[in-house]
N, C-alpha and C positions, 0 to 999 in steps of 0.2 A: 959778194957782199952779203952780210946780214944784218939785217934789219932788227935794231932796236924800239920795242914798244917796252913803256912802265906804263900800266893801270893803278890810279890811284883812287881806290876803294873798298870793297869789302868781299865777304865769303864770294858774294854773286861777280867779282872782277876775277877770281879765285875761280871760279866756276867757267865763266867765258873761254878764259885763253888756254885751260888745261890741255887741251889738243892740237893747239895752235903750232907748234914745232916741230909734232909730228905728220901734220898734214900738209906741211910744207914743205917736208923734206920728199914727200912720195911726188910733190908735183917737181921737183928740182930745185928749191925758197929755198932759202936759211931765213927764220923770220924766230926770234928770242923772246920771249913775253917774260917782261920781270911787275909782279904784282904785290903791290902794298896794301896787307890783309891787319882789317883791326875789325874786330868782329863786329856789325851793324854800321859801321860807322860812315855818321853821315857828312854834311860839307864842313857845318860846324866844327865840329869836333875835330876836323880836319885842320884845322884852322888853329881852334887852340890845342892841341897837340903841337902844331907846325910854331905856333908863340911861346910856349913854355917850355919849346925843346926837349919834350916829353920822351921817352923810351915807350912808345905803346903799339911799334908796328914788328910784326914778320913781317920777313920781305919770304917771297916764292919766284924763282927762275926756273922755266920752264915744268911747271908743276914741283919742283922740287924745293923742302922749306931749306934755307941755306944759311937759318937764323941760327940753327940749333934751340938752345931753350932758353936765351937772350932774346928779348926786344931791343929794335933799334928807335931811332928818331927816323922822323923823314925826310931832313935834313942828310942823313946820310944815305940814303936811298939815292939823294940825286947827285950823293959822289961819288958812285958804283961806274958809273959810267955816263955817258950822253946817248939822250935816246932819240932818234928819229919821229917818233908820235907820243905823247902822254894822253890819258883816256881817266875822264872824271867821269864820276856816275854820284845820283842821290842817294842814300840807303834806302833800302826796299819798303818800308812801311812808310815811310815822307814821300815815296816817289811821285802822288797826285797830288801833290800839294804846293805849286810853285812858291809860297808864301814861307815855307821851309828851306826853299835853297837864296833866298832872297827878298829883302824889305831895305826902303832905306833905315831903316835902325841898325839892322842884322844884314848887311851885307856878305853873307857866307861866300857864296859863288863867287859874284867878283874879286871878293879875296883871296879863295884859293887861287884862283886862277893867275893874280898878279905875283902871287907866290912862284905857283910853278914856272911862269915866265921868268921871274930873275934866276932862278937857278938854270933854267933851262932854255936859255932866251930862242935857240934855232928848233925847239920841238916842236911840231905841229898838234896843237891841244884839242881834241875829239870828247862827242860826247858817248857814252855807253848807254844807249838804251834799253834799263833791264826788262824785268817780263811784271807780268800777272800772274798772281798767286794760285794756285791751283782753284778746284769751285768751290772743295768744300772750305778751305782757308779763305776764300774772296767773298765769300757768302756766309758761313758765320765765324769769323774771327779765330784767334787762338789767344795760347797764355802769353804772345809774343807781341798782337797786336788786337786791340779790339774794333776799328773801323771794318766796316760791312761794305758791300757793293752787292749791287742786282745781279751780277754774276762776273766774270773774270775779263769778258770782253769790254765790261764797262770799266773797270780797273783801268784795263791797257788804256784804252780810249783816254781815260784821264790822267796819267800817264807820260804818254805819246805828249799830249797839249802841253805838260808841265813840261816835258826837255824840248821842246821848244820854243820856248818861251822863255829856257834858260840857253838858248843857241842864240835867240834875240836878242839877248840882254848881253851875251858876251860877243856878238856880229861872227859868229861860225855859224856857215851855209847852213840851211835846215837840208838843205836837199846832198850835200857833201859830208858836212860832219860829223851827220848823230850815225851810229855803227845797230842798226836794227836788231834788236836779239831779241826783242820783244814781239815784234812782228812776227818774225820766223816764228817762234812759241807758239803764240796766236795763230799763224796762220797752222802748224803741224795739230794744235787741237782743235780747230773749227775745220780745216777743208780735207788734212788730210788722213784725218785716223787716228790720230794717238788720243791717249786717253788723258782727261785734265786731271789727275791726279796723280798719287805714288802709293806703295804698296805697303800696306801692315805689316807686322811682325820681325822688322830685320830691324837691328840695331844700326842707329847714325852712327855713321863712322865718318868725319870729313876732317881733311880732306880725302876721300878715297886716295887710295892707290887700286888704276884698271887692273892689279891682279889681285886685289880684296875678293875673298872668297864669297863674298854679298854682292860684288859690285852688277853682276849677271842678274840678281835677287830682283833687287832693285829697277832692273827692263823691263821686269815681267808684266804683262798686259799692257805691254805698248807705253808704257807708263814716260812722264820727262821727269816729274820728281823723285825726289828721294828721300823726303822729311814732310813733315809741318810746318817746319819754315822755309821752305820753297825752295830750295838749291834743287838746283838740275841735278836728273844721277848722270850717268855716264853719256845714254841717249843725247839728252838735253845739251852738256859741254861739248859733245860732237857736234851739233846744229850748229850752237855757239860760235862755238872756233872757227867755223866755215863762216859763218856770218861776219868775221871780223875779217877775216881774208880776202875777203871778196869786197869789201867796203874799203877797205884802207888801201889795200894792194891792187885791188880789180883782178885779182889769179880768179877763173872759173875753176871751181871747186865740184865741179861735176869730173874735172878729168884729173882728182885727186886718186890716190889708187890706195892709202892706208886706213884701217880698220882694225879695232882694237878686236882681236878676235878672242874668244871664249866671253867677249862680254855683248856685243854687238856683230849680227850678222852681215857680210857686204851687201845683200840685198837690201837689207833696214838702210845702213850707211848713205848707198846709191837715193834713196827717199830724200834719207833727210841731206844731202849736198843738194839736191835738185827743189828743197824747200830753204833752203840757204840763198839762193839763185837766184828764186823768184824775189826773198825780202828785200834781197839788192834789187834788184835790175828791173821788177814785173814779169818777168819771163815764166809765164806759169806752166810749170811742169805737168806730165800725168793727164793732159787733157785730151779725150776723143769726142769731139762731136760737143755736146751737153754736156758730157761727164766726165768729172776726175775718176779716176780706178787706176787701181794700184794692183799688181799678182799677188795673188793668192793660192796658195799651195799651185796646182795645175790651173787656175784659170784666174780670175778677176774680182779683187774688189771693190763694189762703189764707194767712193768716200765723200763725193759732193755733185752736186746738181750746178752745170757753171752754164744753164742756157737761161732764157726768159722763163718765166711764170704766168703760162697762158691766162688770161681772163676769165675763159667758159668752158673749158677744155681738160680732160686731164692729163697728165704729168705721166706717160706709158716707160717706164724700166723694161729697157734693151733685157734681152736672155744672154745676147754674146757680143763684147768689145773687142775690139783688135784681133777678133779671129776667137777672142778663147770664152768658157764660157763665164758669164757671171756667177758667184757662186755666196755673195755674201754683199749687205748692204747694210755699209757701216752709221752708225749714230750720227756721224755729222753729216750725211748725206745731205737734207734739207734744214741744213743749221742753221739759223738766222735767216732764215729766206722767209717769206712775210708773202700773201697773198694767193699760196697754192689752195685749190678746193678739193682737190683727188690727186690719188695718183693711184695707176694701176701693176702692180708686179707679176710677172706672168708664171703662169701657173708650172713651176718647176721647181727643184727642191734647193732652195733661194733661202740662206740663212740670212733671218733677219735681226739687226741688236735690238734689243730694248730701246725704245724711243726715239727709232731710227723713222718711224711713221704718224712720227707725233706734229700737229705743224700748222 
């Protein structure tokens, strides 16, 4: 059997499920992702497009656009076929703003929602919860959007409350049907290393194709973004896509086996399925003792501190975990952790990031 999902919303639905077909097929799934891409577009708009029977969507199956250089309605998107799950999301600059996916004036949400229902009375309707804007876009703005945040965790955090509180309003479980992609995000740049941003100098190209000569470009320093308006690059849709598998289907996506190679390497991969895991389930990966570490070339890197925060005491950094030795102590080590007075690193040749000791 294969499983039919339609995502109806934008680049960032576009971004999610691009991996989703192939990481399914490594575990033995057939699982289809068809996504209804208008670019920004939030529930509104959805809405009136959906009443004036507007020509304003490509449709994309399985990453691939299958519109040609036509726009459709999305009224015909839901005569493609019948889908098993349908997946709403808010566009990315309204995402903290409940009061954008619904008022009683402007009931968007409820509307689309009673939309996709009539066409699609037996689809099980999910929310998508997308991410936070990288730091330097979540903290000062672009030509895209001007609202500010203290940083990207405060984002997600507000966020997070706004699609649930759109799960509330439409009676889907908080705890069943929002698909965490925000989480995961969040969790791969505060606990486990990657970097909250994306890389200068490559030309946007979206939607990628994983054999874009950039798309590799685009990984470099650990990176999830791949623009100023926040689309995940390759990295990022990899997390994604595990994050959607693992929520909708329950497949553990640790004992997935495909990896886009020359863009992403299986060790990065193995990370991020096993930060996929945790956004589901809590099952936090990577932990010894106190600490998350992750391989590093021949030995170990620190990426978080997961023990208590003594009172009087300092915070002593092991030389060697799981046998190997530590060789580097990454920037989120002590991310967000609030009441440390010391910590001691021992004296060996222990690369340390920038503002990995700041706290």
């Amino acid at each position: 059997m294969c499983y039919k999902i339609l995502a109806v919303g934008n680049s960032f639905s576009n971004n999610s499920v691009f991996y989703i077909s192939r990481i399914a097929e490594s575990m033995g799934k057939k699982v289809s992702a068809t996504s209804l891409y208008q670019a920004g577009c939030p529930f509104e708009r959805h809405v009136q497009f959906y009443n004036n029977d507007t020509k304003a969507y490509k449709f994309y199956v399985d990453a691939v656009n299958i519109s040609g250089t036509g726009l459709n309605t999305m009224k015909e998107v839901f005569k493609l076929q019948n889908y098993d799950y349908i997946t709403i999301q808010q566009a990315p600059a309204r995402a903290t703003l409940f009061s954008t996916y619904w008022t009683e004036e402007k009931p968007w949400l409820t509307d689309l929602y009673a939309i996709i229902k009539k066409h699609q009375p037996r689809a099980k309707i999910l929310i998508h919860q997308t991410w936070s804007f990288s730091h330097k876009s979540s903290t000062e703005g672009t030509e895209w959007w001007a609202t500010t945040y203290k940083d990207s965790r405060e984002m997600f955090l507000l966020m997070k409350d706004a699609y649930e509180q759109a799960a509330d309003k439409l009676g889907i479980d908080k705890e069943t049907g929002i698909i965490p992609v925000g989480l995961a995000v969040q969790l791969a740049k505060d606990e486990y290393g990657y970097s909250d941003s994306y890389n200068l100098g490559y030309s946007k190209l979206y939607p990628a194709d994983s054999s874009d000569e950039n798309a590799a470009k685009h990984c470099e320093n650990r990176a999830l973004y791949t623009d100023n308006i926040d689309h995940l690059n390759h990295r990022g849709r990899y997390l994604a896509s595990c994050v959607w598998l693992e929520k909708i289907f329950g497949y553990d996506c640790r004992d997935a086996t495909y990896f886009p190679e020359g863009v992403l390497t299986e060790e990065d991969c193995i990370i991020l399925r096993a930060i996929a895991h945790e956004a589901v389930t809590g099952e936090k990966g990577f932990v010894y003792g106190d600490w998350r570490a992750i391989p590093y070339g021949d030995g170990m890197e620190i990426v978080h501190y997961m023990g208590k925060v003594p009172k009087k005491i300092a915070i002593n950094v092991p030389d060697v975990i799981d046998g190997k030795k530590v060789l580097k102590i990454n920037a989120t080590t002590f991310k967000y952790i609030e009441g440390i007075k010391k910590v001691v690193v021992p004296n060996t040749n222990i690369v340390i990031d920038d503002g990995a000791l700041n706290f």
